[in-house]
VOVEX-717915 format. One record per residue: x, y, z of N, C-alpha, C, O in turn; residue number from 1. Coordinates in Angstrom, 2 decimals. Layout:
residues N
atom n_x:X&n_y:Y&n_z:Z&ca_x:X&ca_y:Y&ca_z:Z&c_x:X&c_y:Y&c_z:Z&o_x:X&o_y:Y&o_z:Z&num:NUM
...
//
This chain:
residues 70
atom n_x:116.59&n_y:71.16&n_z:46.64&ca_x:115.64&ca_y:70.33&ca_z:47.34&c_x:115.83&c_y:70.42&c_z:48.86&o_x:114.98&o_y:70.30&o_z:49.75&num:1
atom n_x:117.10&n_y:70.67&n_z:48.96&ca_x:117.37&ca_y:70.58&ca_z:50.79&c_x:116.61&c_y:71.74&c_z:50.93&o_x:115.52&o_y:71.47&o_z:51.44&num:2
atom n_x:116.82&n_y:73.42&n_z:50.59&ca_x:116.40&ca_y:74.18&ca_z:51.03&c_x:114.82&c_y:74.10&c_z:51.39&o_x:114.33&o_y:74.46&o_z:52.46&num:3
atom n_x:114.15&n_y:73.57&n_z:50.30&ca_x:113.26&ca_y:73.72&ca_z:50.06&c_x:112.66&c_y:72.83&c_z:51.56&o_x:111.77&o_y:73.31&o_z:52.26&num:4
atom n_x:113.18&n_y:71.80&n_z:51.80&ca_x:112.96&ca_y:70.81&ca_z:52.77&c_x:112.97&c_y:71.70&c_z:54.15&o_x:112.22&o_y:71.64&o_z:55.13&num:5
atom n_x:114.15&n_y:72.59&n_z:53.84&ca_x:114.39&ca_y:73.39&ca_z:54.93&c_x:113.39&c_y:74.01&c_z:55.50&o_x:112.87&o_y:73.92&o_z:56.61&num:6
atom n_x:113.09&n_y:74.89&n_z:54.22&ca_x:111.73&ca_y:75.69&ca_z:54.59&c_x:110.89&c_y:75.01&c_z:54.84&o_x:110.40&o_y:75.14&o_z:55.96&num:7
atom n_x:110.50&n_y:74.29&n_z:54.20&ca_x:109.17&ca_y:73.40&ca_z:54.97&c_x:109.17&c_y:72.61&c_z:56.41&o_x:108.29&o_y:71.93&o_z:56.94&num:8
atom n_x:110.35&n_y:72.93&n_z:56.80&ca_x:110.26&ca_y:72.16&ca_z:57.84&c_x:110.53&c_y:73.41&c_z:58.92&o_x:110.32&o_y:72.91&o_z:60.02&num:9
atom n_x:110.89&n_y:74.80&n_z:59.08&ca_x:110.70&ca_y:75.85&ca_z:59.32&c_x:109.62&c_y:76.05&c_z:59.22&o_x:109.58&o_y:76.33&o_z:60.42&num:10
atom n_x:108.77&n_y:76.16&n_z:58.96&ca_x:107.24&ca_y:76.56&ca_z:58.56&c_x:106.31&c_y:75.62&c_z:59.42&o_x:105.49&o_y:76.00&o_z:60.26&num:11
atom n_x:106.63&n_y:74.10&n_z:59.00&ca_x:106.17&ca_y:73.26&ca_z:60.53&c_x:106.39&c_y:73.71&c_z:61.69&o_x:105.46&o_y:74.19&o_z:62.34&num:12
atom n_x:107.98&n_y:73.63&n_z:62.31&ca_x:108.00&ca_y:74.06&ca_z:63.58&c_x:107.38&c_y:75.17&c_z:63.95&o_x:107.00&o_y:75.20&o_z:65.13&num:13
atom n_x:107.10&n_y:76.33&n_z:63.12&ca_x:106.14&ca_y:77.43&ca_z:63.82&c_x:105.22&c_y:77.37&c_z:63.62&o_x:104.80&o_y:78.25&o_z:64.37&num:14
atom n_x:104.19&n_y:76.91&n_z:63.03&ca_x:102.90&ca_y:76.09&ca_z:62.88&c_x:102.59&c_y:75.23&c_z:64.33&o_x:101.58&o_y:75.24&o_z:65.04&num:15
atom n_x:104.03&n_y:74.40&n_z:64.50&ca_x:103.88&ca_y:73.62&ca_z:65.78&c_x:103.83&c_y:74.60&c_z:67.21&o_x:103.28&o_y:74.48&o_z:68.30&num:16
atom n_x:104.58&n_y:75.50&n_z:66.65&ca_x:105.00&ca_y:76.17&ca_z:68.06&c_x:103.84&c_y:76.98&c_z:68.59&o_x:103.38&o_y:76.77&o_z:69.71&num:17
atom n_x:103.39&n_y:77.86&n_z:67.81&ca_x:102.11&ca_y:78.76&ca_z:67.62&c_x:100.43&c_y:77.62&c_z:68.17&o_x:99.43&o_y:78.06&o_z:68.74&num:18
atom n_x:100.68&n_y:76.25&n_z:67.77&ca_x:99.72&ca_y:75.63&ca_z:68.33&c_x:99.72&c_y:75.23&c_z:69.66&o_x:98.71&o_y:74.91&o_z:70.30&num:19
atom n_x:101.13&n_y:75.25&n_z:70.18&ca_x:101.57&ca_y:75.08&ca_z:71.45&c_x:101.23&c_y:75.97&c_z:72.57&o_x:100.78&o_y:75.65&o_z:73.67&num:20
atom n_x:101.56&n_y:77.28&n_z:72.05&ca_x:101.03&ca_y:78.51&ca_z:72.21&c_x:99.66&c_y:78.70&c_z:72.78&o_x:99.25&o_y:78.97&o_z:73.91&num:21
atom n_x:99.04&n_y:78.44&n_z:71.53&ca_x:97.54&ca_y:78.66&ca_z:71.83&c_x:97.40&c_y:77.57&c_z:72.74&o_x:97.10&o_y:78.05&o_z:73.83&num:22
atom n_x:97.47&n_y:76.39&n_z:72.79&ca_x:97.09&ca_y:75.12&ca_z:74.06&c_x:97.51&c_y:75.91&c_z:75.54&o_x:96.80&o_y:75.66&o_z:76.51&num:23
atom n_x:98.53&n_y:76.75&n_z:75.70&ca_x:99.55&ca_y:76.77&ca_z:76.55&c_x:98.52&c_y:77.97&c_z:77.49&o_x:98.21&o_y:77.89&o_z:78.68&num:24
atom n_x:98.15&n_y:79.06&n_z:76.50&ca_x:97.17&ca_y:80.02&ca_z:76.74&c_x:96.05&c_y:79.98&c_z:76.98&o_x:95.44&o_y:81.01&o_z:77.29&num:25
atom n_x:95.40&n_y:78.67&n_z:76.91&ca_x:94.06&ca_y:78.21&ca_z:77.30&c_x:94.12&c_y:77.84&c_z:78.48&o_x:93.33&o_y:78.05&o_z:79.40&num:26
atom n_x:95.70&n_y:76.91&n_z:78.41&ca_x:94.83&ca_y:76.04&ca_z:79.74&c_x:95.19&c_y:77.22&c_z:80.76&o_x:94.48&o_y:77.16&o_z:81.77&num:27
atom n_x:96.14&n_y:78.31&n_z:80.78&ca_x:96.46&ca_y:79.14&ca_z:81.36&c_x:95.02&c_y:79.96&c_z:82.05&o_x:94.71&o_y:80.09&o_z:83.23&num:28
atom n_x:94.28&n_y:80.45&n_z:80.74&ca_x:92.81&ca_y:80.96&ca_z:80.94&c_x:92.42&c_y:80.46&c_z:81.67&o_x:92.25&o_y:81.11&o_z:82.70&num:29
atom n_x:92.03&n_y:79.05&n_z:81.67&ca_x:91.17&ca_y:78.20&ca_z:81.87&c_x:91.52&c_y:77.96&c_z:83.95&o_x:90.70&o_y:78.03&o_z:84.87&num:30
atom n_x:92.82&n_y:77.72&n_z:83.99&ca_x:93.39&ca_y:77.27&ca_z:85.22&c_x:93.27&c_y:78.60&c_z:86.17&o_x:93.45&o_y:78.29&o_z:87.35&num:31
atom n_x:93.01&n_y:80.07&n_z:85.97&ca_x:92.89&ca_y:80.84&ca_z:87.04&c_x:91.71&c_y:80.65&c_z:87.63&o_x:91.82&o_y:80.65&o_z:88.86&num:32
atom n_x:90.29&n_y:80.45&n_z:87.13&ca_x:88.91&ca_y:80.58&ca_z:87.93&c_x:89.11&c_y:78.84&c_z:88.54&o_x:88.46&o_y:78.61&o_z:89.55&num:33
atom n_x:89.83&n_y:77.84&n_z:88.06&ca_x:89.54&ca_y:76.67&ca_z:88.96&c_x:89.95&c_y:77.03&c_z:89.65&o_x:89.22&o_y:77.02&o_z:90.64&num:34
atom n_x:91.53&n_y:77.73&n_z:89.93&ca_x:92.36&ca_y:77.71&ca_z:91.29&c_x:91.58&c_y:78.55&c_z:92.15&o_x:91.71&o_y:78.29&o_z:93.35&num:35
atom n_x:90.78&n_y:79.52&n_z:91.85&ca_x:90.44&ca_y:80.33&ca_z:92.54&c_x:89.15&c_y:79.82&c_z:93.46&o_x:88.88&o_y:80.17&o_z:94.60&num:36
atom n_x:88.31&n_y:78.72&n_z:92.47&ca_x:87.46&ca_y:77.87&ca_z:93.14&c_x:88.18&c_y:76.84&c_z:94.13&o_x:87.72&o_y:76.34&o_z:95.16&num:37
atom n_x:89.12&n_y:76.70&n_z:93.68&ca_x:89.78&ca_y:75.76&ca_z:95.07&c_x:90.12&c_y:76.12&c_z:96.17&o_x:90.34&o_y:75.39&o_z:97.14&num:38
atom n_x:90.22&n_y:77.55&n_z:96.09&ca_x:90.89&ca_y:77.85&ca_z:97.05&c_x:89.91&c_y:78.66&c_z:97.67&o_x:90.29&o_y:78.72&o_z:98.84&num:39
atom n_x:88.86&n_y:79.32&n_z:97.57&ca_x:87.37&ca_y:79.03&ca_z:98.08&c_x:87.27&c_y:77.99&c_z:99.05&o_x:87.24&o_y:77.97&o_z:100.28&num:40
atom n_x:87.23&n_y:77.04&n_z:98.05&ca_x:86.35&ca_y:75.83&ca_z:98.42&c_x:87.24&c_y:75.26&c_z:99.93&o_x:86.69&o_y:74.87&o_z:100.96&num:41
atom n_x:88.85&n_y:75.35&n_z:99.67&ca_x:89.67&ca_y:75.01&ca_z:100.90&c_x:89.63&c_y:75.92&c_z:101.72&o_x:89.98&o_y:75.41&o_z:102.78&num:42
atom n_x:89.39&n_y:77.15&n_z:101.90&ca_x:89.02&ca_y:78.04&ca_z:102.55&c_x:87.95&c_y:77.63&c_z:103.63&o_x:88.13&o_y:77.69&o_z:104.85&num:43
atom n_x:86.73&n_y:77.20&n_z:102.94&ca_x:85.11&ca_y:77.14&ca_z:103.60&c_x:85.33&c_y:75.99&c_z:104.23&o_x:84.88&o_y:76.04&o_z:105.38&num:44
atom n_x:86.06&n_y:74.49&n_z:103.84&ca_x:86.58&ca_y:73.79&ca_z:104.49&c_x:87.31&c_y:73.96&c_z:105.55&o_x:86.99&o_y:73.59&o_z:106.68&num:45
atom n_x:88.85&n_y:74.82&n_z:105.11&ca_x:89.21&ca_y:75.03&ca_z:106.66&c_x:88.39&c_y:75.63&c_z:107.97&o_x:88.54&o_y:75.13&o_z:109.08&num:46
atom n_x:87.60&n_y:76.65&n_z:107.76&ca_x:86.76&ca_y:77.31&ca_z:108.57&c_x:85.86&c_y:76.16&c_z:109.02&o_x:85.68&o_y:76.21&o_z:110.24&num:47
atom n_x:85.31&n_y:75.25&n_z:108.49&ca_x:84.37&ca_y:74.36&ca_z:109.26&c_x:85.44&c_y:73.88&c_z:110.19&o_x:85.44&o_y:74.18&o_z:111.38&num:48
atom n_x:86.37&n_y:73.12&n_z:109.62&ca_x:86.91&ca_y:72.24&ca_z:110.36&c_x:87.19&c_y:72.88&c_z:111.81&o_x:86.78&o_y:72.41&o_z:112.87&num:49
atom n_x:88.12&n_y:74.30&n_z:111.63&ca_x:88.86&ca_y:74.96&ca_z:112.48&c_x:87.23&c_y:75.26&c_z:113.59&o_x:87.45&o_y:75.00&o_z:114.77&num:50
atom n_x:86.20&n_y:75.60&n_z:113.37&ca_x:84.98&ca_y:75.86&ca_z:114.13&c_x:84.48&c_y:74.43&c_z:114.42&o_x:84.69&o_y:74.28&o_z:115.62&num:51
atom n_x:84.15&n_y:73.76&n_z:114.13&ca_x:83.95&ca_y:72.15&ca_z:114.76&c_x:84.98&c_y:71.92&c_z:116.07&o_x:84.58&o_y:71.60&o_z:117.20&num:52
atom n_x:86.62&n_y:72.17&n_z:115.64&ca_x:87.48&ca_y:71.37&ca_z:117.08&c_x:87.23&c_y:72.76&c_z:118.31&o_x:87.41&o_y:72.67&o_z:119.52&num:53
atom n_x:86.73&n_y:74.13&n_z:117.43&ca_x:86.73&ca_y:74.89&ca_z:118.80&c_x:85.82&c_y:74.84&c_z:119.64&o_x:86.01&o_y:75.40&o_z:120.72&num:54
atom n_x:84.56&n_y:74.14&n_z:119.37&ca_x:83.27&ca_y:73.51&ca_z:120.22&c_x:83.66&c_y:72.70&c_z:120.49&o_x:83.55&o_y:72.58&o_z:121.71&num:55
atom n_x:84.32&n_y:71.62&n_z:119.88&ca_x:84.34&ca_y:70.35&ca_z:120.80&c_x:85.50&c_y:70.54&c_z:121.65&o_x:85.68&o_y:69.78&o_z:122.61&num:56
atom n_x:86.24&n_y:71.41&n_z:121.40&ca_x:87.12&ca_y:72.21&ca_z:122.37&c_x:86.88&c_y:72.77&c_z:123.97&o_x:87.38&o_y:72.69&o_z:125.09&num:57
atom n_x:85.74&n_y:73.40&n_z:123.24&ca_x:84.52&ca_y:74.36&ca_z:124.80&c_x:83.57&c_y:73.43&c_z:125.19&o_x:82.90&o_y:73.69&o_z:126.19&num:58
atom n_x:83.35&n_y:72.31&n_z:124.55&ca_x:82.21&ca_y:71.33&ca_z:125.19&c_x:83.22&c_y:70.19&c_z:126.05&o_x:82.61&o_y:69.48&o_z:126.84&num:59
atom n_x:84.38&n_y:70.01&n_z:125.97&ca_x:85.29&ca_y:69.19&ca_z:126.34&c_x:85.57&c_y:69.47&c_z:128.04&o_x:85.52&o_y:68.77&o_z:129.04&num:60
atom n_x:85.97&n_y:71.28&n_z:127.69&ca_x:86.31&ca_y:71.95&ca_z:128.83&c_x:85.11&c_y:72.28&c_z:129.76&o_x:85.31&o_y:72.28&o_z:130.98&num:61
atom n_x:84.04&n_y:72.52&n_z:129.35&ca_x:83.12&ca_y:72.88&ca_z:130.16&c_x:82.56&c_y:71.38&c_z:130.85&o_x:82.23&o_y:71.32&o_z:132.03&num:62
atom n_x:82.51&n_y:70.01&n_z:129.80&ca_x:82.49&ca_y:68.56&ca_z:130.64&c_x:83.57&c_y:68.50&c_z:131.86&o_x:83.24&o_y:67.94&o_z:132.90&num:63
atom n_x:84.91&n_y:69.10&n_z:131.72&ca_x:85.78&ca_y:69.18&ca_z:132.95&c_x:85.57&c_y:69.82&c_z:134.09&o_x:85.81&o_y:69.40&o_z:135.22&num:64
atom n_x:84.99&n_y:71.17&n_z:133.68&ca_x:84.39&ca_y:72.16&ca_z:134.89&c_x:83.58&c_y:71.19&c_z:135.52&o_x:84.08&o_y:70.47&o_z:136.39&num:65
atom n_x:82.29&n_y:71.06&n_z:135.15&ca_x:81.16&ca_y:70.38&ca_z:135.69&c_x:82.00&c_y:69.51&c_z:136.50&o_x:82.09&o_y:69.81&o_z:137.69&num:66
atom n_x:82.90&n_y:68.08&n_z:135.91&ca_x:82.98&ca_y:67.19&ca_z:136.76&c_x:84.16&c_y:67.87&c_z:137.87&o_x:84.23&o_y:67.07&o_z:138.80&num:67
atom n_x:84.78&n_y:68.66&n_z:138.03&ca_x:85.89&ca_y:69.44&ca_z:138.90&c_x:85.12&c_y:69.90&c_z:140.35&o_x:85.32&o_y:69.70&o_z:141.54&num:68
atom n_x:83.73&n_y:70.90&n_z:139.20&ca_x:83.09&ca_y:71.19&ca_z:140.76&c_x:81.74&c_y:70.42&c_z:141.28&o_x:81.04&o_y:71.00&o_z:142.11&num:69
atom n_x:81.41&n_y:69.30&n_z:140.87&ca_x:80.95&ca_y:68.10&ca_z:141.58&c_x:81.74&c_y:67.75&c_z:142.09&o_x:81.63&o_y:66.74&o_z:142.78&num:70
//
């Protein structure tokens, strides 16, 4: 009876493991095209941001010119 217990409970754990597996391999699938959208997406973000402070950068400096040579 033990053996038998044995085996059956051998046979679970790789049943378990193999389902683990497959979960493990999905979300794996699954997680390269999000990251890749994120990192897009933080990409197109940084570029606004970084182009927004460099105008208000050159509109800052050119308000200084003006008032320098008045």
């Amino acid at each position: 009876m033990a053996k038998q217990n044995e085996a059956a409970n051998a046979t679970d754990a790789q049943k378990t493991n193999d389902a683990v597996n497959k979960i493990q391999d999905q979300i794996n699938s699954e997680a390269g095209p999000l990251k890749s959208q994120a990192n897009a997406s933080y990409a197109s973000k940084s570029e606004a941001v970084t182009s927004q402070a460099a105008k208000a950068t050159s509109d800052e400096n050119a308000q200084y010119a003006n008032a320098v040579t008045k």
